[in-house]
Phi, psi and omega in degrees: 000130172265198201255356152251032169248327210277329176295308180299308177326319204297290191280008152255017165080012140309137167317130169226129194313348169167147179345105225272173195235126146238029196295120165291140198236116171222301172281343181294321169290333196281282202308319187322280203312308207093035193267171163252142160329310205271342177292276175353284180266057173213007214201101176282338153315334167267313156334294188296302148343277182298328146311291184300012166255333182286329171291349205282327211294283155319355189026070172296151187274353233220151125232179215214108179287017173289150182211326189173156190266017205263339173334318185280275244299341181281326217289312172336288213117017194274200195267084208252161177229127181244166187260138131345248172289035160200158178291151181301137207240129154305125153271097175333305186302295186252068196315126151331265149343348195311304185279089193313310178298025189256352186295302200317345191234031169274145178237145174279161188289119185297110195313330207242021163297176167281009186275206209259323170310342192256309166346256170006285190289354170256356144339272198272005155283308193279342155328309178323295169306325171249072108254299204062238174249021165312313175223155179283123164253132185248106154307170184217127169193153190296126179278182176324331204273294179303295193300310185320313184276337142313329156291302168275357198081123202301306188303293185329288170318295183315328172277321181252046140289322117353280180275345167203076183325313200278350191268335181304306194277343175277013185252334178269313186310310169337284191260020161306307196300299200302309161322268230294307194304324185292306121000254161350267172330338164307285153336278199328313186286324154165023201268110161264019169216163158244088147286158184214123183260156230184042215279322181301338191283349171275036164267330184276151190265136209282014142265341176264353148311308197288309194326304217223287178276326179319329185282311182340281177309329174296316141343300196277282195306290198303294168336300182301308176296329145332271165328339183095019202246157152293137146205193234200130172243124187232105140259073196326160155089203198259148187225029200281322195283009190212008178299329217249001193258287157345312182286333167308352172301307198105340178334155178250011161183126188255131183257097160309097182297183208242351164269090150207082189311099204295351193280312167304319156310312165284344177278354183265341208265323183121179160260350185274039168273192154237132206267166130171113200176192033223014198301166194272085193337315187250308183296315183281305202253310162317311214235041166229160192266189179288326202294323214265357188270011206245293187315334167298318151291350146295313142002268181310324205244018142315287204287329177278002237347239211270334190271077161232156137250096202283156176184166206284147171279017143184207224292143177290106144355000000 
């Protein structure tokens, strides 16, 4: 099996010869290659470069157009400032949203444009192109909650959930819309999964989860499956007050962060989900060795039983 049969085999409840491997790589690829970080994420060609050599290297099932979460949010026009050497930062302070009456004249961003998103989508066309069907490719895009709060500002979103509900859900209908279109172009280019990071919704308590985002998210996934795609749900952080509603998505694979117990995920999640995480990116895998790495992973695929896929619980280090 090469590593997109091992992967399509995984989620499609078929035998696979081992365990398909997915670890998000994004600085980790850059330092392979010998790349700068701020080249890696503007330069989709340096991307692609550092991916294939780092699954070629590790023998990854996968690759990945992630880079950062700021892609819409640079397209929007909001205030993003980039680096050298570390990925591009949203500037809160100065939110693109601060003035709510600025949603009414926001436009979504053409995906397939010259901004950092058309960037993306030729991406994962040259993947299409040096892979082929050799690896699972994997797209990218920010979900409702993590796009809102890219916009409006993360502290911001959080009072108004509170203080202005109704601006909340016409501010998730964006970024909902702007997630499909983005999506698409993606799909269209050759990507066969969508991941989707979503890292602000394990910030919220699992009624302003149920409350606010879950239809949201729910939305995003039946759309993405519209399309004909996979897709990969990343919620950084603890998700333990929100495993039954997550499992409630439909994802074709759900990512665990690593305070997240996969034994407790599958019993909330069910047994068909397909798991995959939860190792600890710094304690486990940076500053561990192979024996204590194999073990942890056996661990997870103990509590997960056959539907994982391992990867670090969130970007590899």
């Amino acid at each position: 099996m090469n590593g997109r049969q091992r992967i399509l085999a995984l989620l499609e409840g078929q035998s696979v010869d081992r365990t398909p491997l997915m670890p998000i790589t994004m600085m980790y690829a850059a330092d392979h290659a010998g790349v700068r970080y701020g080249d890696y994420a503007a330069d989709h060609r340096v991307l692609v470069d550092a991916q294939i050599a780092t699954a070629e290297a590790y023998d990854f099932d996968y690759v990945s157009a992630i880079s950062d979460p700021a892609r819409e949010a640079t397209d929007c026009g909001a205030d993003v400032q980039f680096f050298d050497d570390q990925p591009p930062a949203i500037q809160e302070g100065n939110a693109l949203l601060a003035d709510k009456a600025a949603l009414d004249a926001l436009q979504i961003p053409d995906p397939q444009g010259e901004g950092r998103m058309g960037d993306r989508v030729r991406g994962v066309a040259l993947f299409k192109q040096r892979v082929r069907d050799q690896k699972f490719i994997e797209g990218w895009i920010e979900g409702p909650c993590a796009e809102a709060a890219d916009l409006r500002g993360i502290n911001t979103l959080m009072l108004d959930f509170y203080d202005d509900p109704d601006f909340v859900r016409r501010l998730f209908d964006f970024t909902l819309e702007m997630g499909l279109k983005f999506a698409q172009a993606q799909v269209d280019a050759g990507a066969d999964i969508i991941g989707v990071g979503d890292a602000a919704a394990s910030l919220i308590g699992p009624q302003l989860y149920e409350q606010f985002v879950w239809s949201y998210e729910k939305r995003l996934v039946e759309g993405l499956h519209a399309m004909g795609t996979k897709v990969r749900m990343h919620i950084c952080g603890n998700i333990n007050k929100i495993l039954d509603g997550v499992g409630r998505l439909g994802c074709d694979i759900v990512d665990l962060d690593f305070m997240v117990p996969v034994a407790d995920a599958r019993r909330a999640m069910g047994p068909h989900q397909v798991l995959l995480g939860n190792i600890d990116p710094v304690r486990v895998l940076r500053d561990g060795t192979p024996e204590s790495i194999t073990a942890a992973i056996a661990r997870c695929h103990r509590e997960a039983g056959d539907r994982y896929i391992i990867g670090a619980g969130c970007e590899v280090p």
